[in-house]
N, C-alpha and C positions, 0 to 999 in steps of 0.2 A: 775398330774402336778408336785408336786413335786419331782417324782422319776426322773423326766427329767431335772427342773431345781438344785438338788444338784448335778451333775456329772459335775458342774459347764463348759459344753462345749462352752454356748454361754451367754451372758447378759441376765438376768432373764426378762427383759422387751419382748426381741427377743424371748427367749424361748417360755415365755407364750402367744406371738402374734400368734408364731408357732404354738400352742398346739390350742387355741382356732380357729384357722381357721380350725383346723383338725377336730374339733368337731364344726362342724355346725348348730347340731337339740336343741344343749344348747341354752336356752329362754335367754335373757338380765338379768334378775336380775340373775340367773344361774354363767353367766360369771363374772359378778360384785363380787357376793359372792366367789367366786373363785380368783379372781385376789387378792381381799382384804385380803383373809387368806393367800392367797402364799406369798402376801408382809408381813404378820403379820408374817408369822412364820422367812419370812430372819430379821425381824427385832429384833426377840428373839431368836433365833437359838441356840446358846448357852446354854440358860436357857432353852430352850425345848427340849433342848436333854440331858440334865441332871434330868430333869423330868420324862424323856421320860426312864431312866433307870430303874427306878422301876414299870412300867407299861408292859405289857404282848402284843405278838405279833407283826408283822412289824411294824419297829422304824417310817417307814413312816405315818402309820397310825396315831400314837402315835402324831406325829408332826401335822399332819393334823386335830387330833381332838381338839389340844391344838389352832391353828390357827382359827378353827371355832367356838369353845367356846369363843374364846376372840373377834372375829367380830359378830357372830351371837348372844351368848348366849348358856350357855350352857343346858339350858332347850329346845330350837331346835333341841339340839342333843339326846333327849330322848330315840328317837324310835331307833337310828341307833348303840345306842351302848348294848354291853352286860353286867351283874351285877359286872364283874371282872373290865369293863373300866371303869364303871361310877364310881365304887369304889375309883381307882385310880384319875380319874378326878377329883372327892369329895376332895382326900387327896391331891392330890396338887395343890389343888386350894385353901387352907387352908394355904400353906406357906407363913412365913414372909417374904417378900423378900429383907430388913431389915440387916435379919439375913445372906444372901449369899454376898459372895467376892463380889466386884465392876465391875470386869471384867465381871464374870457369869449374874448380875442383869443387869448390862445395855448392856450384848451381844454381846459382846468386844472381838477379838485376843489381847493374853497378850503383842504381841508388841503394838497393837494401845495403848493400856490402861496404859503401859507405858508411851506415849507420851502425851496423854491427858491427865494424870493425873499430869503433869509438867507444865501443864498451867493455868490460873486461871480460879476455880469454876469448878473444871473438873465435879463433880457430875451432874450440872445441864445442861452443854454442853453435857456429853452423852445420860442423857436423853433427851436433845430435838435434837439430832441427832436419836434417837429412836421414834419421832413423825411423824406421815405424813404431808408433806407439804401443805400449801396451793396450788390453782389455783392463777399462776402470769402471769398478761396479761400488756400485754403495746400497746400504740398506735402510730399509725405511725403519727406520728406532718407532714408530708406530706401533708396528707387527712385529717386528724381531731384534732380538740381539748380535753385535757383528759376531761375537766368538761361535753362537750357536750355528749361525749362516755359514761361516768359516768353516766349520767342521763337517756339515752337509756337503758344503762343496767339494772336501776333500775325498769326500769318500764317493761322492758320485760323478763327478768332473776329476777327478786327481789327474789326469792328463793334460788340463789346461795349469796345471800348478797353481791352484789359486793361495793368496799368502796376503795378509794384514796389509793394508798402506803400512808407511813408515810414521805420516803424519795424522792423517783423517783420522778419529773414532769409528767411523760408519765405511772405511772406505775398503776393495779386497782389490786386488789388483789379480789377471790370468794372463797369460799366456798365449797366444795361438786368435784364432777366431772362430770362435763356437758360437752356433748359430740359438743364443742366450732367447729371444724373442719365440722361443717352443719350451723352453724350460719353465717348468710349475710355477717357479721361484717368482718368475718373473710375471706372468701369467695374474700371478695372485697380487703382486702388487710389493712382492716383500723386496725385492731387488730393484733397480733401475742402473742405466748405463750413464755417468757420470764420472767425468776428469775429477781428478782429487784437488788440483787448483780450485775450480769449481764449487768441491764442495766443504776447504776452508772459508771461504766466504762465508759461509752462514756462520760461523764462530763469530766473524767479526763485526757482522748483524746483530749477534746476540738476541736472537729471537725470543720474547717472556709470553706466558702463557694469558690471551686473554689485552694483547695490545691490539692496535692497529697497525697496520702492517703492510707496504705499499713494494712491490717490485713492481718495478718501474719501466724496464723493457723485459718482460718476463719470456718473450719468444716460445720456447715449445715448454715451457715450465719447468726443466728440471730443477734449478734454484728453490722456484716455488715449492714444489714439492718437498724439500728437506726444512726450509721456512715452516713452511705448516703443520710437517709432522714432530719438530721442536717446538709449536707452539703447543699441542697435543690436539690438533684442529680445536682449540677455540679463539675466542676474540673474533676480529675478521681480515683476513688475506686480501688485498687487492692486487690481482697479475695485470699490468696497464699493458697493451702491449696496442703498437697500429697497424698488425699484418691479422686481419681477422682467421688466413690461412694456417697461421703459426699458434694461435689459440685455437684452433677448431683443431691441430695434432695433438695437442696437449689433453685433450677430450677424454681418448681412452687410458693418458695415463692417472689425470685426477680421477677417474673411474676406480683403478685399480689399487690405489695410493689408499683408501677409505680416511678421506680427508673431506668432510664437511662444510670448512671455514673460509674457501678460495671463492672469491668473488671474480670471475674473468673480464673482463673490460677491454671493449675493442675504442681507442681514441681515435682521432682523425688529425691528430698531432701533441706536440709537448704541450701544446695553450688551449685542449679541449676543454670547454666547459664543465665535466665531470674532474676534471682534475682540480681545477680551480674550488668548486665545493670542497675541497678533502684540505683547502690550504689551514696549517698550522694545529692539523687534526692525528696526525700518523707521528708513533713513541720512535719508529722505525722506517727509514725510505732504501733500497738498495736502486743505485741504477748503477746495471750490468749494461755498458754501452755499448752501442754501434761501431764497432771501429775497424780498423783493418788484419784482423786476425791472424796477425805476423807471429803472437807468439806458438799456435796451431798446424806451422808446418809439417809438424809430423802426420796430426790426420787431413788434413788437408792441403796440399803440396802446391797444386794449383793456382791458390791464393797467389804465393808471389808471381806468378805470372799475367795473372788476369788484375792483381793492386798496381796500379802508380802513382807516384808522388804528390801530382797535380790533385787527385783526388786527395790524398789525406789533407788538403786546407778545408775543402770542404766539410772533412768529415770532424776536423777540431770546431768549427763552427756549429756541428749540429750537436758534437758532443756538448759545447759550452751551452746551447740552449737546452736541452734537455736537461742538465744539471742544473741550471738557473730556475727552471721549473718545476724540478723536484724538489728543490729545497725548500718551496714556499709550503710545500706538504708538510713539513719537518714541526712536531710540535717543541715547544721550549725544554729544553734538556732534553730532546731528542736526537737521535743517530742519523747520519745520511753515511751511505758508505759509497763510493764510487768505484769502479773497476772498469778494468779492461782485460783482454787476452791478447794484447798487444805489448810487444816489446820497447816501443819505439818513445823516447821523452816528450816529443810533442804532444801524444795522446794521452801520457800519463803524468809526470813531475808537473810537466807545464802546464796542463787543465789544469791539477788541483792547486798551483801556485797561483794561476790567475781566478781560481775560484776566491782563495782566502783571498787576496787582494779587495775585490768586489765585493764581500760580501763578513761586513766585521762585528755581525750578528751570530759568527760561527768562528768557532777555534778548531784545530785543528787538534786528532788526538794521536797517539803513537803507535800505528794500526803493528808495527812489527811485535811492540812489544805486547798488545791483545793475544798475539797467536802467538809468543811462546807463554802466555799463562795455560795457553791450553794443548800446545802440544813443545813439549819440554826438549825434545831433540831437534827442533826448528830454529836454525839459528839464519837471524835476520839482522840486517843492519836497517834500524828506522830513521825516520820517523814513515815510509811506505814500505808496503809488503810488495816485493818484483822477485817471482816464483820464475827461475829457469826450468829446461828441460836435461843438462847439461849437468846443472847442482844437485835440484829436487826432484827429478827423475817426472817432474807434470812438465804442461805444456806452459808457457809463458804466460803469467796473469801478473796484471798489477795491480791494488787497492788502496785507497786512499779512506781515510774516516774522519769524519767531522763532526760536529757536537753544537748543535744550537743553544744558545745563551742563554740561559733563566733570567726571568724578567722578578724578580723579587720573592716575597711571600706567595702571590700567584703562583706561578712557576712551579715552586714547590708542590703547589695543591695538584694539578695536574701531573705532575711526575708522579704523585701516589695514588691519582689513578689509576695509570697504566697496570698498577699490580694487580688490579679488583676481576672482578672476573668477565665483563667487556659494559661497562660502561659507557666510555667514550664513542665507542662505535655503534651500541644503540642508540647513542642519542645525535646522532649524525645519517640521516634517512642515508641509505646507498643511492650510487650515482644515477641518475634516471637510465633505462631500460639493462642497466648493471645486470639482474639477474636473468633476464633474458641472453647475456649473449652466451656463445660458446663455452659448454662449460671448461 
């Protein structure tokens, strides 16, 4: 499994789905053990293969056994190794790790380590960017209440421990890895799998019932989906997204969601023609961007090995056009929210500073102080919300909020609008072949 996923060809999640449907006659706990060391080794890689130097035979090996002593035990590995490996195993398993660089012990390319080390408490942000995530579920306020859900779960999951986010209304956090995609819950639409970073965002959307309503890179919809069940599915949802793949996944979950209002929309970039019809039309725009998902290492380890530097200029350029082009969406006293799930200032301070610069039709609002109106134990220092994994127990999200300018008494009349029950977006025909694509 490993000699497949370092040739870094496809996302190690993809890889490993790949490799395990290829081997079929592997028992469940087989795959389990397996999945868990291939993520244990992406999440030491560095360090085991500096290990892995003074040990004898294929470096794969070497990594694989370091991967299985740290999730199995390495007295599991008894029978399978020889007097020269277990030797080695003995002896570096005996190092201080104390005593190695910052970069090597916590698994680091020396550009990340560079940057996280410019921010504060870098030690303990890479190590818990080095931990496995929890299970983070949320409920569709649609169908159910969190307390009601909450208490189902406990009494028929109580071994996954499920327990309240700290922060979300909607959020439960579990334990372990239960295989949730067979459970009713989910099944029926009342659950879905969602980071709790993830799903404070829609607080600072503030989604009203009966607006229009634009995600902007909406990928496989989870966003979407908590958007439109705060809307109460009315008004109309636009999911814009340019991976027609990534909205054709999203299919069985708007299925299951009983969400009416999602219009999906496949672009063929930021400047599609359907986008352009909706400018100066949407109460609300979220673009959840493209970026390099550094703040994610925990479900995805990978990343830092397969991201480089070179690439994040690129990817601040496509982030600045896509927000340039979302904005013209934004009607007068309306919201654009911007986000990342990246750690890193260029993707996040520095877009939204070079957005306001450009663009003086928009002020800027105090997104930290948005989300503690609504979750009172969230303490943030604003004017951006930058969710650790470290502090707030999610995966690293950043969000920026912006407020377009009311053009006078106009202005006004359009903001009151948005309250009616969807005016604006009937009288705005949907984008041509809009209901045709994937739902």
């Amino acid at each position: 499994m490993l000699g497949e996923i370092l040739q870094w060809t496809y996302p190690a999640d993809a890889a490993l789905s790949h490799w395990l449907r290829h081997h079929p006659n592997l028992g469940a706990r087989d795959r389990s053990e397996v999945a868990e060391a291939v993520y244990d080794v992406l999440r030491h890689l560095r360090r085991y293969r500096q290990f892995g130097e003074s040990g004898v035979g294929p470096a794969s090996r070497r990594l694989a056994i370091l991967g299985l002593a740290a999730t199995l035990g390495a007295g599991e590995l008894a029978e399978g190794l020889d007097a020269a490996e277990a030797e080695w195993l003995r002896r570096v398993s005996q190092i201080d790790l104390a005593t190695l660089p910052r970069a090597v012990r916590g698994s680091i390319p020396d550009w990340l380590d560079e940057r996280l080390g410019a921010m504060d408490s870098p030690e303990t942000l890479i190590e818990a960017l080095n931990r496995q995530a929890s299970l983070d579920l949320r409920v569709n306020p649609l169908k159910v209440e969190r307390d009601a859900m909450l208490a189902e779960l406990q009494q028929g999951a109580g071994r996954y421990q499920p327990v309240a986010m700290p922060y979300s209304p909607w959020g439960i956090r579990m334990e372990g890895r239960p295989a949730i995609n067979r459970w009713p819950q989910f099944e029926n639409g009342s659950i879905e799998v969602q980071d709790e970073g993830s799903q404070l965002l829609a607080l600072l959307v503030g989604p009203r019932r009966g607006e229009m309503i634009i995600d902007f890179c909406a990928g496989a919809g989870g966003k979407t989906l908590l958007l439109g069940a705060l809307m109460r599915s009315t008004g109309r949802l636009y999911a814009f997204d340019v991976s027609a793949a990534r909205l054709a996944r999203a299919k069985p979950r708007f299925a299951r969601s009983g969400l009416s209002n999602v219009v999906p929309v496949v672009i063929d970039n930021e400047n599609d023609a359907r986008v352009k019809r909706l400018a100066g039309k949407a109460q609300r725009v979220l673009v959840d961007a493209p970026c390099s998902g550094i703040g994610t290492l925990r479900r995805n380890p990978d990343l830092k090995w397969r991201q480089h530097p070179e690439a994040l200029a690129e990817l601040g350029q496509l982030q600045e056009r896509i927000l340039n082009s979302a904005a013209r969406c934004v009607a007068p006293g309306g919201r654009l929210v911007y986000a990342t799930c990246s750690l890193l200032v260029e993707e996040n301070e520095a877009q939204a500073e070079r957005f306001l610069a450009s663009h003086p039709d928009f002020e800027r609002l105090d997104a930290a102080e948005i989300l503690a109106a609504r979750c009172e134990n969230l303490k943030l220092e604003g004017p951006y919300v930058q969710l650790r994994p470290d502090v707030h127990g999610t995966d690293g999200f950043f969000a920026a909020v912006f407020e377009r300018r009311k053009k006078g008494a106009s202005a006004d009349a359009d903001g009151g609008e948005a309250q009616e029950a969807e005016p604006a977006p009937e009288a705005e025909p949907a984008p041509a072949g809009a209901q045709d694509e994937p739902a």
